[in-house]
Backbone as CSV, one residue per row, in Angstrom:
resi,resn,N_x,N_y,N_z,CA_x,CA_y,CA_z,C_x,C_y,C_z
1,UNK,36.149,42.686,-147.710,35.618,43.946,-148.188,34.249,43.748,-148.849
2,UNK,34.363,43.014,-149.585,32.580,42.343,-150.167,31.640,42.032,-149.363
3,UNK,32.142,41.426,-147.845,31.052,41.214,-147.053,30.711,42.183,-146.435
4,UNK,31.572,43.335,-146.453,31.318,44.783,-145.465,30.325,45.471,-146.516
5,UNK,30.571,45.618,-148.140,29.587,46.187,-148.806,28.305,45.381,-149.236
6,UNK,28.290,44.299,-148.534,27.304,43.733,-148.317,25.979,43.561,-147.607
7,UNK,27.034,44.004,-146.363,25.852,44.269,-144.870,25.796,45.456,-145.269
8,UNK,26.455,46.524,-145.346,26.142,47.995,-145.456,24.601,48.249,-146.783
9,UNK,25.007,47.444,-148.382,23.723,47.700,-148.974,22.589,47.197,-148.329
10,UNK,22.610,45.904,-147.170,21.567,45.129,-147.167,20.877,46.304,-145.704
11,UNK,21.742,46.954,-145.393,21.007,47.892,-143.667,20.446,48.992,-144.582
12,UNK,21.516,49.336,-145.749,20.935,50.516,-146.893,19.356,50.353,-147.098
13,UNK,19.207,49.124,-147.897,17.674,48.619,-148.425,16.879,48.761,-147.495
14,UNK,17.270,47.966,-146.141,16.351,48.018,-145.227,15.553,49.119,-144.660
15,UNK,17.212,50.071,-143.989,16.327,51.506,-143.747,15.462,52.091,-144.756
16,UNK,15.691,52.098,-146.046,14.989,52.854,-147.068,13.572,52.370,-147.210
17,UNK,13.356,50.410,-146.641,11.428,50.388,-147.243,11.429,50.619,-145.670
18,UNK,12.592,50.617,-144.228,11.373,51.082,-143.446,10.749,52.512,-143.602
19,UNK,11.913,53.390,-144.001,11.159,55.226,-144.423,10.007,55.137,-144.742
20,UNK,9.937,54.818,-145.915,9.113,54.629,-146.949,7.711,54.160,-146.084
21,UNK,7.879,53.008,-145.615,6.742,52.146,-145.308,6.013,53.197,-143.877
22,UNK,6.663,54.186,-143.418,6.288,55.232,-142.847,5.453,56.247,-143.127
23,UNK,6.305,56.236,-144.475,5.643,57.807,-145.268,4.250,57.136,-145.740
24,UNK,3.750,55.994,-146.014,2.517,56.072,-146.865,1.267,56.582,-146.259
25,UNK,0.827,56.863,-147.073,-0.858,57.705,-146.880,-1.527,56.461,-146.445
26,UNK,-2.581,56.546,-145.504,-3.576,55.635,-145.407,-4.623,55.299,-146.827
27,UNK,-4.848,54.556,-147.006,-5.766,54.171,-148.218,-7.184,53.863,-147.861
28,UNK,-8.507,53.991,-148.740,-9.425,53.209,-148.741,-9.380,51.868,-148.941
29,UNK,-10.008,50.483,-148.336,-9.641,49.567,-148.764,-10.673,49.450,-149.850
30,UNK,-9.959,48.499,-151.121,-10.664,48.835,-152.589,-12.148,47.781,-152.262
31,UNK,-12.232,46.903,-151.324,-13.540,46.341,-151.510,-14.668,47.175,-150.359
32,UNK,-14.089,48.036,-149.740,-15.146,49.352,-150.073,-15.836,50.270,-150.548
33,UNK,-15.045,50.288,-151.566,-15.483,51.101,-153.144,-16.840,50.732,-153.232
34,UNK,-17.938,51.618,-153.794,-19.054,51.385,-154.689,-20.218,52.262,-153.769
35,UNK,-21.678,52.463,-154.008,-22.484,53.176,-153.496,-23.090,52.674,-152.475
36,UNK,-23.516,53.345,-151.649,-24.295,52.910,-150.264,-25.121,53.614,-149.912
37,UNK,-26.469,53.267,-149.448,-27.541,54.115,-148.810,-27.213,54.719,-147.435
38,UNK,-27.589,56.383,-147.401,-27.267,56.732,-146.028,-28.251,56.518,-145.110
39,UNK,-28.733,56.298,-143.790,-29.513,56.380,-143.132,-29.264,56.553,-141.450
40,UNK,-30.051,57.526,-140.915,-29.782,57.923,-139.817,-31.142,57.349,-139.023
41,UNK,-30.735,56.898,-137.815,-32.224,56.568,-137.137,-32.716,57.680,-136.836
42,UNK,-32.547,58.836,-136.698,-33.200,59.606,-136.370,-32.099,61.237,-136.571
43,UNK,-33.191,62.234,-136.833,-32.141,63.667,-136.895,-32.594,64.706,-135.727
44,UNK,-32.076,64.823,-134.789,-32.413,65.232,-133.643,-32.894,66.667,-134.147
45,UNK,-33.465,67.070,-133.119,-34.159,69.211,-133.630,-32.768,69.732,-133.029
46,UNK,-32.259,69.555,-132.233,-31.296,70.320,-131.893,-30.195,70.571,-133.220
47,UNK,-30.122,69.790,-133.993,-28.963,69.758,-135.421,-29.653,70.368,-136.166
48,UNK,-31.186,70.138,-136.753,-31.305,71.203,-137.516,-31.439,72.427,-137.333
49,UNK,-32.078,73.005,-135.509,-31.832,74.573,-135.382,-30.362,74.627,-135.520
50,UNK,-29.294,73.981,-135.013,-28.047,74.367,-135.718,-27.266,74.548,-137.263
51,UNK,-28.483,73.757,-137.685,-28.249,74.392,-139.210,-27.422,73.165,-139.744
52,UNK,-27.412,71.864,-138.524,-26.264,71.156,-139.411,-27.232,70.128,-141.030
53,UNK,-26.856,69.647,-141.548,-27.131,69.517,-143.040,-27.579,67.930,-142.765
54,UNK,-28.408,67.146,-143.235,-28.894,66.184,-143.476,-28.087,65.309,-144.539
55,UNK,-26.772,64.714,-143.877,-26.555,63.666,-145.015,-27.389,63.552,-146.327
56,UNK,-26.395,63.109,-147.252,-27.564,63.008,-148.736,-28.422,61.422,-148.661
57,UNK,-28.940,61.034,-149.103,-29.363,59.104,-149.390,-28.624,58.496,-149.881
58,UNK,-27.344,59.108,-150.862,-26.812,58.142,-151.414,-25.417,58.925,-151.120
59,UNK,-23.901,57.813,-150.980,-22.956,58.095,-151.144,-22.512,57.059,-151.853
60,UNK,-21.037,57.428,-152.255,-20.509,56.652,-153.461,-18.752,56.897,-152.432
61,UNK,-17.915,55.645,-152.361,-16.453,55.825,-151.901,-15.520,55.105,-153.031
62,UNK,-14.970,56.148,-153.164,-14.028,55.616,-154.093,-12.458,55.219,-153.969
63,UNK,-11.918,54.441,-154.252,-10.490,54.128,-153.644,-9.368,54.847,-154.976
64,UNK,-9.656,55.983,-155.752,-9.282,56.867,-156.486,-7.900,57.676,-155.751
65,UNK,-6.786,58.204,-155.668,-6.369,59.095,-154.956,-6.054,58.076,-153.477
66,UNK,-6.255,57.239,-153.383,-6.185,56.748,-151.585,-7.666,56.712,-151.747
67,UNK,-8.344,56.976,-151.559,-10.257,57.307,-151.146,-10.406,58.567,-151.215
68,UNK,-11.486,58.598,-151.583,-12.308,60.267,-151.623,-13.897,59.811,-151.665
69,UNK,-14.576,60.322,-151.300,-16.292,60.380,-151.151,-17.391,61.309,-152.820
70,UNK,-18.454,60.842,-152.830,-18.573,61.364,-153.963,-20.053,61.326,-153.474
71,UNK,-20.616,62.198,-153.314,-22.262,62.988,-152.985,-23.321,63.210,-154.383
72,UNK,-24.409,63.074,-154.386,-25.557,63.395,-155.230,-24.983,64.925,-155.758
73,UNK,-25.132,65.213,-156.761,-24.394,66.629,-157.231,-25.731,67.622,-156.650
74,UNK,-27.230,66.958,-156.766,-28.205,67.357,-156.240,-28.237,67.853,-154.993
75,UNK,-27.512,67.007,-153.676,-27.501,67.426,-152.622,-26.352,68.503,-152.377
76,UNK,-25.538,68.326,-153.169,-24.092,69.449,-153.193,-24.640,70.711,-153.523
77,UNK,-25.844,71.219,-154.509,-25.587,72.206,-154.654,-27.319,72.415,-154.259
78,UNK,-27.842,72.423,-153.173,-28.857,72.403,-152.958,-29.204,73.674,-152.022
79,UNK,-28.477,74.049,-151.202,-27.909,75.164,-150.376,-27.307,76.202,-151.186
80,UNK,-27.051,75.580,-152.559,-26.653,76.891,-153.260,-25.082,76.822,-153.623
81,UNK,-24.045,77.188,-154.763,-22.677,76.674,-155.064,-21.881,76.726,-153.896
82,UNK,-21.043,75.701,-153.401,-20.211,76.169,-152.748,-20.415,76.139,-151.286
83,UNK,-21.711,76.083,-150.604,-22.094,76.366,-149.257,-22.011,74.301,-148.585
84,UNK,-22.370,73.379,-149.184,-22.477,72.077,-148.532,-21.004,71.258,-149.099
85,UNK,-20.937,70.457,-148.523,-19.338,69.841,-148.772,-19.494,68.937,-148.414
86,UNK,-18.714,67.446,-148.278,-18.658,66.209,-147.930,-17.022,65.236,-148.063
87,UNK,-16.631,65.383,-146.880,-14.959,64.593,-146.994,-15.278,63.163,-146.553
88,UNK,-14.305,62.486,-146.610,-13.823,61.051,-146.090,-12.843,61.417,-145.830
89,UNK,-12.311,61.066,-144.342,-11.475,61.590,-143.230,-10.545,59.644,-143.226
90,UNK,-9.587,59.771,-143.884,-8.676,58.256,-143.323,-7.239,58.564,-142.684
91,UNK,-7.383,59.669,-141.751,-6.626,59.719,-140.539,-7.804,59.898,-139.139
92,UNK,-7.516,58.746,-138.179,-8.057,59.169,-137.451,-8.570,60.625,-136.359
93,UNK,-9.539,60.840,-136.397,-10.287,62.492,-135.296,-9.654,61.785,-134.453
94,UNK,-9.103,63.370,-134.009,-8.599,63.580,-132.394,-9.699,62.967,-131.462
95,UNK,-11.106,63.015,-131.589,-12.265,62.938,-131.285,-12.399,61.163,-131.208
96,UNK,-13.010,60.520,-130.289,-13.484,59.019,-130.202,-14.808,59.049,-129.732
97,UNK,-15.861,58.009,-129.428,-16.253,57.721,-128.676,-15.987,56.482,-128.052
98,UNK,-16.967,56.872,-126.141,-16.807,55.821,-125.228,-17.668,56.262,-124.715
99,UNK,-18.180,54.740,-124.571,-19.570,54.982,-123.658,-20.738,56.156,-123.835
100,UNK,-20.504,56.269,-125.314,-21.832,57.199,-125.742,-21.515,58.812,-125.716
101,UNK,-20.144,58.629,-125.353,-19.876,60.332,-125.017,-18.426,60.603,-125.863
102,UNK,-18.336,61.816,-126.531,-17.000,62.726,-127.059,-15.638,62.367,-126.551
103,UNK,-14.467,61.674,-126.539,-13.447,62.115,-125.638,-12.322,62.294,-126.615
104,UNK,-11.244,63.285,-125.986,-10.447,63.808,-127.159,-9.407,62.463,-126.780
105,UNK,-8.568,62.309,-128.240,-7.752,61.020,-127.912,-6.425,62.026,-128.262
106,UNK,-5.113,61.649,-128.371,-4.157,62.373,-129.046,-3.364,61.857,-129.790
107,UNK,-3.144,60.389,-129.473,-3.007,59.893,-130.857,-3.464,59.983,-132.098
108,UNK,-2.668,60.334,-133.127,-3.635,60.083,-134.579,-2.964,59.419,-135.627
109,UNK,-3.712,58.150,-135.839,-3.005,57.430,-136.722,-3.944,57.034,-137.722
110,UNK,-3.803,55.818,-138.509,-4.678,55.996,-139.646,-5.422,55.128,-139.112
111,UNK,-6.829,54.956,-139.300,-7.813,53.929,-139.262,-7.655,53.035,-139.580
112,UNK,-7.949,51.855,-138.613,-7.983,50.137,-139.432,-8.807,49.815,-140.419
113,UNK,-8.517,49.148,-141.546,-8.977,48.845,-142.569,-10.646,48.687,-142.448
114,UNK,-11.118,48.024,-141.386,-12.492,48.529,-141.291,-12.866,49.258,-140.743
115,UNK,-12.726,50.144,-140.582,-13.147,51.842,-140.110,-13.040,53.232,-141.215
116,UNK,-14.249,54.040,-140.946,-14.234,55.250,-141.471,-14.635,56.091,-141.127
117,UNK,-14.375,57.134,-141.419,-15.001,58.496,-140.907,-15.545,59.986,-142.342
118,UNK,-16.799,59.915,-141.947,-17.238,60.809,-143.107,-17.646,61.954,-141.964
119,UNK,-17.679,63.126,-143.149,-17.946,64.568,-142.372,-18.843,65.196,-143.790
120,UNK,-19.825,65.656,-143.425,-21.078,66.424,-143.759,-21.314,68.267,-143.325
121,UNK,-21.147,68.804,-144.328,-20.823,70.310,-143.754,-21.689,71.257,-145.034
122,UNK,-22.324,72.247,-143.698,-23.378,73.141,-145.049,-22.738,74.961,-144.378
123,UNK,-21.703,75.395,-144.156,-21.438,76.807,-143.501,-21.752,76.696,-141.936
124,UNK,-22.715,75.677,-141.954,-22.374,75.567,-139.600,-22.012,74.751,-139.366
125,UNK,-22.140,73.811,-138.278,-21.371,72.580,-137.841,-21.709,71.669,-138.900
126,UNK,-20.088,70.667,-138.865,-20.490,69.753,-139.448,-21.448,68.577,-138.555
127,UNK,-21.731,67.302,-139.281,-22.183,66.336,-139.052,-21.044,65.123,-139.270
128,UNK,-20.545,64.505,-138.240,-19.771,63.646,-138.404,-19.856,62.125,-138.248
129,UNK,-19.129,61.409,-138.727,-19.556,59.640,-138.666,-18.577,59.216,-138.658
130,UNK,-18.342,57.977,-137.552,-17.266,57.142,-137.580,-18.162,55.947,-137.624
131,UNK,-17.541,54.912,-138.681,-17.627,53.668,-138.932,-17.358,52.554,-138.523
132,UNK,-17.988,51.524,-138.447,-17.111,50.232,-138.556,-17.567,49.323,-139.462
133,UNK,-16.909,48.196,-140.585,-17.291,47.790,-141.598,-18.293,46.693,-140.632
134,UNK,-18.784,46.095,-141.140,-19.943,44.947,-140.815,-19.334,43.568,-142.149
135,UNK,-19.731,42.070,-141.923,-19.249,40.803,-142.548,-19.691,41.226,-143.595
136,UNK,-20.606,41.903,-143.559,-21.929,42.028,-145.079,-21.437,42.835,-146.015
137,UNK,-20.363,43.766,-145.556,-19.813,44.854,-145.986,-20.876,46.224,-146.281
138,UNK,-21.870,46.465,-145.769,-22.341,47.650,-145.002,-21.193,47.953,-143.760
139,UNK,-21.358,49.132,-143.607,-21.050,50.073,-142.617,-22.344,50.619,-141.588
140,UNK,-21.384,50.681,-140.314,-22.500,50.801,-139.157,-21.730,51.597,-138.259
141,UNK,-22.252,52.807,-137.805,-21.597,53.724,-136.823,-22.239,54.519,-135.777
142,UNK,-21.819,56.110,-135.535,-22.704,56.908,-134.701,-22.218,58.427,-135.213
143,UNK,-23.097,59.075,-135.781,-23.400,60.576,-136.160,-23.365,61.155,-134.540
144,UNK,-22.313,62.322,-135.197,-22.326,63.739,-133.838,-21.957,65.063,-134.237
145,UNK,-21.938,65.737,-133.702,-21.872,67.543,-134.122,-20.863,67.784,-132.589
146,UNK,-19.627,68.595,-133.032,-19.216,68.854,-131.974,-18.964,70.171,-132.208
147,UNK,-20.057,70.631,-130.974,-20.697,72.110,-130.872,-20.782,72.275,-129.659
148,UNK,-20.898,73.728,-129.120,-21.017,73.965,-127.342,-22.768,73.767,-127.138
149,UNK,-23.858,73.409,-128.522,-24.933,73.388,-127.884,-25.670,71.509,-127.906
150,UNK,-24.309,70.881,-128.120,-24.033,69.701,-127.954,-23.004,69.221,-127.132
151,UNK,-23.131,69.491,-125.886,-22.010,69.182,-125.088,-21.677,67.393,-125.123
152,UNK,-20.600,67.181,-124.834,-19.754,65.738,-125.552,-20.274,65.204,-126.248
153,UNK,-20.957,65.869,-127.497,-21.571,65.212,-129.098,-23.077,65.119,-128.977
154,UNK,-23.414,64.755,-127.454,-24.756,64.645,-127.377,-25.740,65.457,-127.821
155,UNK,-26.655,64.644,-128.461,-27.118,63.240,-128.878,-26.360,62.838,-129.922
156,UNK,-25.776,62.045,-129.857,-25.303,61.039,-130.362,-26.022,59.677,-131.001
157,UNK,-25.741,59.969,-132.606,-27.235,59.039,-133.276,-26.628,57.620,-134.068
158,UNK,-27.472,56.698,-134.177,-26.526,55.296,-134.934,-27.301,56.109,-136.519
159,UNK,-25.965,55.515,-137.300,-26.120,56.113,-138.638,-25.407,54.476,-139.317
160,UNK,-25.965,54.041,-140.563,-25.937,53.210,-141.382,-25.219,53.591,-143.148
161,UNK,-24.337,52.711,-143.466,-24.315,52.928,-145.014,-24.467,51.506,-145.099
162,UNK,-25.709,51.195,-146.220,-26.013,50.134,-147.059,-25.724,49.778,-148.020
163,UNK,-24.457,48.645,-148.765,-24.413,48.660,-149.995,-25.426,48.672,-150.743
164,UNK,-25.363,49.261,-152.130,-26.502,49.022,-153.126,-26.100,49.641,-154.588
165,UNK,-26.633,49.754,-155.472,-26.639,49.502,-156.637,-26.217,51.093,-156.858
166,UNK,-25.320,52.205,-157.806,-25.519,53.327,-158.027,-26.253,53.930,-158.810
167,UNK,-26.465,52.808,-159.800,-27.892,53.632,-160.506,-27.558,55.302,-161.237
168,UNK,-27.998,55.614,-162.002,-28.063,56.802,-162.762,-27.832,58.188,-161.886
169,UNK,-27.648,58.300,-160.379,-27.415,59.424,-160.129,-26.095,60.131,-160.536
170,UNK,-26.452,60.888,-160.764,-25.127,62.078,-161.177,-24.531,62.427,-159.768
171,UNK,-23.486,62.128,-159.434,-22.583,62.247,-158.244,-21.332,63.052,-158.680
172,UNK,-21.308,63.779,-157.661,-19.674,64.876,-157.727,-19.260,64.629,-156.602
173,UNK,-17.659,64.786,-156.847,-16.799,65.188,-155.602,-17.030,66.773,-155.092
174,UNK,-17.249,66.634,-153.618,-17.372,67.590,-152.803,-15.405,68.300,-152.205
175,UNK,-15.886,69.641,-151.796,-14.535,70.153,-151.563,-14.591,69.501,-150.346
176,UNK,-13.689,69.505,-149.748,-13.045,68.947,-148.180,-13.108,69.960,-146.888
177,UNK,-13.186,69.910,-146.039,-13.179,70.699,-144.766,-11.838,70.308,-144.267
């Protein structure tokens, strides 16, 4: 009888951290934390007649909550209260690229520890970025707008975050899209 309530607590325990080990939220990894320079090689005319918003210069990721993103309070309210926003996305977009072009995936699971995805939004399309960490721990990716006057994201731009120092800017958390 002891060995039967034995196997039974030990399948008990088991099923319970596999649940569990199911349910967790994806996290930021914590040696991503700290500020980084934004930089885009270039901002196509087609995004700004769409009105989409120019990343700020500086972001800040914090491993607070799982991760959350934290913007120049300057660039947040620059458009005016309420109109620009800025998330960190750690479930993967339906959305990938390949070969330079949009394709919808349907899996969605959480991003590998070196990967991210930030989204940039002022009331029209957003501006989006998927990551990949670099040895240096900069981040290196490709900015897109998925809009009908961007058919499969195109143009599609390489976008950079540089670690660096945060320095005295006053940074807020942005609402989420």
């Amino acid at each position: 009888m002891a060995a039967l309530r034995s196997r039974l607590s030990l399948m008990l325990a088991c099923s319970l951290v596999g649940l569990s080990a199911c349910s967790l939220k994806p996290v930021l990894a914590p040696t991503a934390a700290g500020c980084y320079s934004v930089s885009l090689d270039s901002f196509p005319d087609v995004f700004s007649k769409m009105l989409v918003p120019r990343p700020p210069e500086l972001i800040r990721l914090d491993s607070a909550f799982g991760g959350m993103l934290q913007v120049p309070a300057a660039w947040l309210e620059a458009a005016g209260f309420g109109m620009r926003g800025a998330s960190l996305v750690l479930l993967r977009p339906p959305i990938v690229i390949r070969d330079m072009r949009l394709v919808t995936e349907r899996g969605m699971g959480a991003f590998p520890q070196d990967s991210l995805a930030l989204t940039f939004g002022a009331g029209g399309p957003n501006l989006n970025a998927l990551f990949r960490a670099d040895a240096s721990g900069d981040w290196f990716g490709l900015a897109y707008v998925v809009e009908s006057p961007t058919r499969e994201g195109l143009p599609i731009v390489p976008i950079q975050l540089r670690r660096q120092v945060c320095g005295p800017t006053r940074m807020a958390i942005s609402r989420t899209f």
